[in-house]
GULO-555438 format. One record per residue (C-alpha): x, y, z. Coordinates in steps of 0.25 Angstrom, whole numbers, plus 5000, padded with zeros to 4 digits. Each point is the difference from the previous one (the first is absolute). Example, Ala and Ser with C-alpha at 12.3 -4.5 7.8 and 13.67 -1.06 7.14 Angstrom:
2
<node u="5049" v="4982" w="5031"/>
<node u="5006" v="5014" w="4998"/>
***
This chain:
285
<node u="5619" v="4906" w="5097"/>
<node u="5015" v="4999" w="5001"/>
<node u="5005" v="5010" w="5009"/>
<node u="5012" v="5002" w="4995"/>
<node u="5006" v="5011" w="4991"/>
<node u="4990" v="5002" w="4987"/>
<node u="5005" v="5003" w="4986"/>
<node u="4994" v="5014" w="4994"/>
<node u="5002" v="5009" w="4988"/>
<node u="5006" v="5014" w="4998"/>
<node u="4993" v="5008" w="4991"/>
<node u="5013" v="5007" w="4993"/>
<node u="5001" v="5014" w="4994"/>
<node u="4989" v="5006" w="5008"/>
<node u="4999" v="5016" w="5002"/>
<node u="4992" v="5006" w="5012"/>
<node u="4987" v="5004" w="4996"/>
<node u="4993" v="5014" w="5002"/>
<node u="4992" v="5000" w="5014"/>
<node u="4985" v="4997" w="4997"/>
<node u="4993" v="5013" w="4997"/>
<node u="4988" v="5007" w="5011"/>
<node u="4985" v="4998" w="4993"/>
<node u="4990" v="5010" w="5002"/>
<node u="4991" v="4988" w="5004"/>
<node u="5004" v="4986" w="5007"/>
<node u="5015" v="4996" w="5005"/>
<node u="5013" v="5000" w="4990"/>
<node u="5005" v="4988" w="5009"/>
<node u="4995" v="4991" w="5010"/>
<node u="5007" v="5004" w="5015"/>
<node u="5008" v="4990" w="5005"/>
<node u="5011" v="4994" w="5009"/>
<node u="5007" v="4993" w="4993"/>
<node u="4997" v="5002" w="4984"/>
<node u="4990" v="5010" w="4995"/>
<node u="4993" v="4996" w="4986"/>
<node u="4997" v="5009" w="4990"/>
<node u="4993" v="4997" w="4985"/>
<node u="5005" v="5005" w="4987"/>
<node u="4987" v="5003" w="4990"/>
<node u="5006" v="5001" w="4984"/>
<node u="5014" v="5005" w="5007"/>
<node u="4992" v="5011" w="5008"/>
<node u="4997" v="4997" w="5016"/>
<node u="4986" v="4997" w="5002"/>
<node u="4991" v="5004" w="5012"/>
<node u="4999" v="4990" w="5012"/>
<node u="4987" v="4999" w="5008"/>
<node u="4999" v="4993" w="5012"/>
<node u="4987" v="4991" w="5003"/>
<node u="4988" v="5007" w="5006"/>
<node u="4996" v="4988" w="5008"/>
<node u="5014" v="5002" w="5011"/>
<node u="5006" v="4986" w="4992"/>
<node u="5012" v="5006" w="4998"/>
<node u="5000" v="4998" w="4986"/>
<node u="5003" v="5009" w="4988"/>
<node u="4993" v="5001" w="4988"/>
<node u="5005" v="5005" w="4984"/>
<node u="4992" v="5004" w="4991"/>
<node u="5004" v="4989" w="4986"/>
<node u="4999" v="5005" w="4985"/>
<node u="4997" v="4990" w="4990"/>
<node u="5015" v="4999" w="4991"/>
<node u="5008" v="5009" w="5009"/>
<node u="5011" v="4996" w="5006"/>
<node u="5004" v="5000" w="5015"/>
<node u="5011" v="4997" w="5008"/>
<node u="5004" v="4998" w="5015"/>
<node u="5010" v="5010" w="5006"/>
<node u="5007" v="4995" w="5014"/>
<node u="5009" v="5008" w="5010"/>
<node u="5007" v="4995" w="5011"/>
<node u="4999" v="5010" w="5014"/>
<node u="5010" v="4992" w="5008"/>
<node u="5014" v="5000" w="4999"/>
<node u="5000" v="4986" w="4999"/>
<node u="4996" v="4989" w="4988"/>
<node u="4987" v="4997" w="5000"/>
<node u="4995" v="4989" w="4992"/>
<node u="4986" v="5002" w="4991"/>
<node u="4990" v="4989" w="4996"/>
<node u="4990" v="5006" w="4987"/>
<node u="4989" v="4994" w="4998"/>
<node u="4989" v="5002" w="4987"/>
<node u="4988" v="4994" w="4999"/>
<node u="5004" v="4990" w="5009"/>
<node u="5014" v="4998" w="4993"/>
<node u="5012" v="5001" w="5005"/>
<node u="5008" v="5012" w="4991"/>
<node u="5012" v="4993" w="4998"/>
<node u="4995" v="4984" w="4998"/>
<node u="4988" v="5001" w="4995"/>
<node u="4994" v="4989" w="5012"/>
<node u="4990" v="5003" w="5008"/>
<node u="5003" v="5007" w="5012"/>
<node u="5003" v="4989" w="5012"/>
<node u="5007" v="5008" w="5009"/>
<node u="5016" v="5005" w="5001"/>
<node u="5002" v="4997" w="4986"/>
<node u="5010" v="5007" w="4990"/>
<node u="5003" v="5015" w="5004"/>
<node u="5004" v="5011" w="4995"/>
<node u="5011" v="5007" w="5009"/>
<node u="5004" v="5014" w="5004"/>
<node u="5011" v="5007" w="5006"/>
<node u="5000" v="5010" w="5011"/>
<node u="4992" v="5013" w="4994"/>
<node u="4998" v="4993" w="4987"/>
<node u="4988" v="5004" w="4990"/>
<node u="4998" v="4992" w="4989"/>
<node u="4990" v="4998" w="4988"/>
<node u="4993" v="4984" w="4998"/>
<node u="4995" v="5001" w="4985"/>
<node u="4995" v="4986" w="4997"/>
<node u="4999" v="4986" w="5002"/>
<node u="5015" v="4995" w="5000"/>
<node u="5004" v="4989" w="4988"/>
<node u="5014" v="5001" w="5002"/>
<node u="5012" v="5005" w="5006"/>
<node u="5001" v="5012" w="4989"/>
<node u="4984" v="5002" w="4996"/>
<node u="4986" v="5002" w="5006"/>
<node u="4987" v="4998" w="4994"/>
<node u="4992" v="5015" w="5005"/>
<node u="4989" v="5000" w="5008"/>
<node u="4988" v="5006" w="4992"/>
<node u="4985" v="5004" w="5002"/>
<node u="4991" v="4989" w="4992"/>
<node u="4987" v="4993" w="5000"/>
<node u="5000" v="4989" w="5014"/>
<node u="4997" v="4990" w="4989"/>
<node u="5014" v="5004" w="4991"/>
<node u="5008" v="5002" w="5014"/>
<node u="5015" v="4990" w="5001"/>
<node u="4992" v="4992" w="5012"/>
<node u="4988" v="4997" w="4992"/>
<node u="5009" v="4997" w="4987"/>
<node u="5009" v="4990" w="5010"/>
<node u="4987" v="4993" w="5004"/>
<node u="5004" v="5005" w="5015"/>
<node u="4988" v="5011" w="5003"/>
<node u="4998" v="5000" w="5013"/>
<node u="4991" v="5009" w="5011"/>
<node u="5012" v="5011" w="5002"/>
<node u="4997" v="5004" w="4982"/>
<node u="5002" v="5015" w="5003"/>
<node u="5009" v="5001" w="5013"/>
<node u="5014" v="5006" w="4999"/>
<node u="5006" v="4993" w="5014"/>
<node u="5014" v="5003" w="5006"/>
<node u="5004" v="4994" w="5012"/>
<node u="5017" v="5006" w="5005"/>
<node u="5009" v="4991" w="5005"/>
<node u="5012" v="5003" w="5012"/>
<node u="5012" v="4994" w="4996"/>
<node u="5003" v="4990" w="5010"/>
<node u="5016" v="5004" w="5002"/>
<node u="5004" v="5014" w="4998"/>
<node u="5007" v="5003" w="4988"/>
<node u="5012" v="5008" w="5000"/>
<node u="5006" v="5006" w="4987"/>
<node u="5015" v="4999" w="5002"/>
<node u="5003" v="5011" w="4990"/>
<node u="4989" v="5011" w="4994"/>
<node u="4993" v="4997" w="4987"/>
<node u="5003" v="5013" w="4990"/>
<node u="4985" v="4997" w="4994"/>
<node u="4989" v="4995" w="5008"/>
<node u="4995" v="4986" w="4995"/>
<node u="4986" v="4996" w="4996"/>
<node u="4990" v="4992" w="5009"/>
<node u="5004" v="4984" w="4998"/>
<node u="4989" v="4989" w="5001"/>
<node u="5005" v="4985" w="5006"/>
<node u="4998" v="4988" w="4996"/>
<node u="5003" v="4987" w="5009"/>
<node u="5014" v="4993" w="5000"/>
<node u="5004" v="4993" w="4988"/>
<node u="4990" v="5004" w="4989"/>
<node u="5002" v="5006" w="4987"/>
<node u="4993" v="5010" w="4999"/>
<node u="5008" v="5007" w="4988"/>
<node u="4991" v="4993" w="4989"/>
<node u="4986" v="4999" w="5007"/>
<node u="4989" v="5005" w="4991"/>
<node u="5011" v="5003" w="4990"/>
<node u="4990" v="4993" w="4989"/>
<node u="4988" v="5005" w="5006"/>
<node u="5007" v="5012" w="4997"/>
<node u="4999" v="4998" w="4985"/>
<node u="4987" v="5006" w="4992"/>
<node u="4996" v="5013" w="4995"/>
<node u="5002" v="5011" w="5011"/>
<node u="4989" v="5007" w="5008"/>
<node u="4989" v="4992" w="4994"/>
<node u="4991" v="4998" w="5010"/>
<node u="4999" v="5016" w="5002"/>
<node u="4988" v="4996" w="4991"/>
<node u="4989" v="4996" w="5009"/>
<node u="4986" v="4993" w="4993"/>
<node u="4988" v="5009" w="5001"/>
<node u="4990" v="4998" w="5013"/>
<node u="4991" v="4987" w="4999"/>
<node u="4985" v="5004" w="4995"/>
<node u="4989" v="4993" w="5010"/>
<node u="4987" v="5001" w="4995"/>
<node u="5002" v="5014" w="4993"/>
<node u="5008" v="5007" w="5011"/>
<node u="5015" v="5001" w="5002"/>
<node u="5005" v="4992" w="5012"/>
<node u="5009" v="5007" w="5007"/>
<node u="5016" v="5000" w="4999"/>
<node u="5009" v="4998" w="5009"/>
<node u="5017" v="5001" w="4997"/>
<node u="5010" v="4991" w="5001"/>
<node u="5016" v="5003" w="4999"/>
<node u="5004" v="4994" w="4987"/>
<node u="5012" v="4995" w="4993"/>
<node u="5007" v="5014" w="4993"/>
<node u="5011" v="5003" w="4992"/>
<node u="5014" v="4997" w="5001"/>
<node u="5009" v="5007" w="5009"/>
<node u="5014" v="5001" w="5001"/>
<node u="5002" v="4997" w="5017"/>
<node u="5014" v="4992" w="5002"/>
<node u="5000" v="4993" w="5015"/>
<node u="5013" v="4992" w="5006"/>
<node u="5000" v="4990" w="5010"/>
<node u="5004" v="5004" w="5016"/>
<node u="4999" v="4994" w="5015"/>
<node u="4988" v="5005" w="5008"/>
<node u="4996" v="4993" w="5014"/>
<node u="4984" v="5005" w="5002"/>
<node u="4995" v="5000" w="5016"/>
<node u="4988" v="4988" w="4998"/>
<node u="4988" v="5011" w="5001"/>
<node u="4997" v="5014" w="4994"/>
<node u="5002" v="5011" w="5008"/>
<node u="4991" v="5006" w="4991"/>
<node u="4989" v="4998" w="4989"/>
<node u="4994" v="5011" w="4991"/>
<node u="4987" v="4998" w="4993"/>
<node u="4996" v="5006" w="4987"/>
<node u="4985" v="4999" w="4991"/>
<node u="5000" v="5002" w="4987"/>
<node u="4986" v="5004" w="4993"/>
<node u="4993" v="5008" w="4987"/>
<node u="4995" v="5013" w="5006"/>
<node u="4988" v="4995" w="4999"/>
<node u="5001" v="4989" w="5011"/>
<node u="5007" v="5010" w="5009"/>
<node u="4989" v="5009" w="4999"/>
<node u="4990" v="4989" w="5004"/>
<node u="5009" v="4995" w="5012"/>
<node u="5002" v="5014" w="5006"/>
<node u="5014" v="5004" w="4997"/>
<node u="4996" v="5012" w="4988"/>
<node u="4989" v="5009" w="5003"/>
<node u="4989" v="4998" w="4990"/>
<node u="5000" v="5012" w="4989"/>
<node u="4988" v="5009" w="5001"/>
<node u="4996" v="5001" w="4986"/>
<node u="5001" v="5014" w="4995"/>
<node u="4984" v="5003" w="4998"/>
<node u="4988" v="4992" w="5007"/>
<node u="4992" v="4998" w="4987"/>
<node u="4990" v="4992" w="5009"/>
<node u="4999" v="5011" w="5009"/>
<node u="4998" v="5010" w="4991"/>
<node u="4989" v="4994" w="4994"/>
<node u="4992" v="4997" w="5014"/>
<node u="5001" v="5015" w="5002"/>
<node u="4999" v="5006" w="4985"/>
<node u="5012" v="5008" w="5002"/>
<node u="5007" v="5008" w="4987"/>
<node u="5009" v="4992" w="4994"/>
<node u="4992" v="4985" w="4999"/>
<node u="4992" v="5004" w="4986"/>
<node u="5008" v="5010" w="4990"/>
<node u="4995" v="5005" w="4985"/>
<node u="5005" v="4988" w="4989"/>
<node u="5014" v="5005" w="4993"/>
<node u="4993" v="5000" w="4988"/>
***
C-alpha cells in the first residue's frame, strides 16, 4: 500500500462517554496499551471474560434481538488509529478484513462509542444479536470462519500530530478510506429498506426431531443517526496492538469453560436413589 498520507473520517458532534462500569463477575474492559475495548449490551456494559485456555481472547455472552455496540478509549496521548472488524467484516466497508483497511481514528484520551456498520458519512446500520443464518455476512453472501469474532487491531500514527490550537469539544473517533475515493455515498442504497429487520431471526432448524443448535451472528439493525467527515491520518504499516473478542449464547460459553455450569436447585435424581422427603408428595387434589 501507498505509504503516503491516507485520507480518514471525523466522527463529528461526539460527547465523551461514561467510563465502563466494574461487574461483579468478568472485566468492564479489556487492559491495554494502546486502546482498551469495552462492549455495550442494550446501552448497559456487558461482562468481559477472558479465555480459560491462556489464548488471550475475551468471550461476551450474545442475546438473540439485543443490540450491542463496541466502546473504544484511546490511553495515549497521541492518535491512534482503530480497525473493527465483525464477523470477519470490516465495520466501516463492509469487505472482508485484509489487513490495514479503513480505520476509525481517536485522539489523545479519547472514548468513543462504534454503533453499527457504517453506510454513510451521516448514518450506521446497528450492530444486533440475530440467528448466524440472518447475520449482515451471511446475507452479503461473504460468511467466513471469523462468524462470531469482534477483532480490533490499533494503529500508531506514522507522523505525530500536533493541534496547532485546542479543540473546545473533543471529536469523535474517524475511520479512513484510501486516496481519492468517495466514500460519501457507499452503501447509501443498501441503506434503504425497512429498519432493524433482521432483528428477526428464523427459528433453529429441526434434524430428525431434535433442535440443532444456534449459533449468533451480528445482523443488519436499525438506523442511526452517526455523522463522520473526512480527515488526514498516516497509520505505522503494523498494529502495535490487537484485541480479540468471542461472541456466544450462554449456552456455548458454558460448554467451552468460560461460565460455571448452574447447579440445579434440587437433584431430583438423587433424591430418588436415596428415597429422601421431598421426591414423592400427596396429589394437590
Amino acid at each position: 500500500m501507498d505509504r503516503s498520507r491516507i485520507a480518514a473520517f471525523l466522527l463529528a458532534g461526539a460527547a465523551l462517554a461514561s467510563p465502563a462500569l466494574a461487574h461483579p463477575r468478568g472485566l468492564s474492559e479489556t487492559p491495554a496499551a494502546l486502546v482498551a475495548v469495552s462492549v455495550e449490551l442494550d446501552g448497559q456494559p456487558a461482562p468481559l471474560f477472558p479465555a480459560p485456555d491462556g489464548s488471550g481472547r475475551y468471550y461476551v455472552e450474545a442475546r438473540t434481538g439485543s443490540r450491542y455496540s463496541v466502546a473504544l478509549a484511546n490511553r495515549t496521548g497521541r492518535r491512534v488509529g482503530v480497525v473493527l472488524t465483525v464477523d470477519g467484516l470490516n465495520a466501516i466497508s463492509g469487505e472482508r478484513d485484509e489487513g490495514r483497511g479503513r480505520m476509525y481514528v481517536l485522539d489523545p484520551w479519547q472514548r468513543t462509542t462504534v454503533q453499527g456498520w457504517r453506510t454513510s458519512l451521516r448514518e450506521v446500520r446497528q450492530f444486533t444479536f440475530v440467528d448466524e443464518r440472518a447475520s449482515y455476512a451471511a446475507r452479503s453472501g461473504k460468511a467466513n470462519e471469523k462468524m462470531g469474532w469482534i477483532e480490533v487491531a490499533a494503529y500508531r500514527e506514522r507522523r505525530p500530530f500536533v493541534l496547532a490550537t485546542p479543540r473546545p469539544v473533543p471529536p469523535r473517533p474517524e475511520p479512513y478510506d484510501e486516496p481519492g475515493s468517495d466514500s460519501a455515498g457507499k452503501n447509501e442504497a443498501t441503506a434503504e429498506g425497512s429498519a432493524g429487520a433482521s432483528a428477526e431471526a428464523p427459528a433453529p432448524a429441526v434434524l430428525g426431531g431434535a433442535r440443532a443448535r444456534a449459533y449468533p451472528g451480528t445482523g443488519w439493525g436499525r438506523r442511526t443517526h452517526d455523522p463522520v467527515v473526512l480527515v488526514s491520518f498516516d497509520p505505522e504499516r503494523d498494529p502495535s496492538e490487537r484485541v480479540t473478542l468471542r461472541y456466544e449464547y450462554r449456552t456455548a460459553l458454558v460448554a467451552l469453560g468460560v461460565l460455571p455450569r448452574r447447579v440445579p436447585p434440587r437433584d431430583r435424581l438423587w433424591e430418588r436413589e436415596h428415597a429422601e422427603p421431598g421426591f414423592a408428595q400427596p396429589p394437590a387434589w
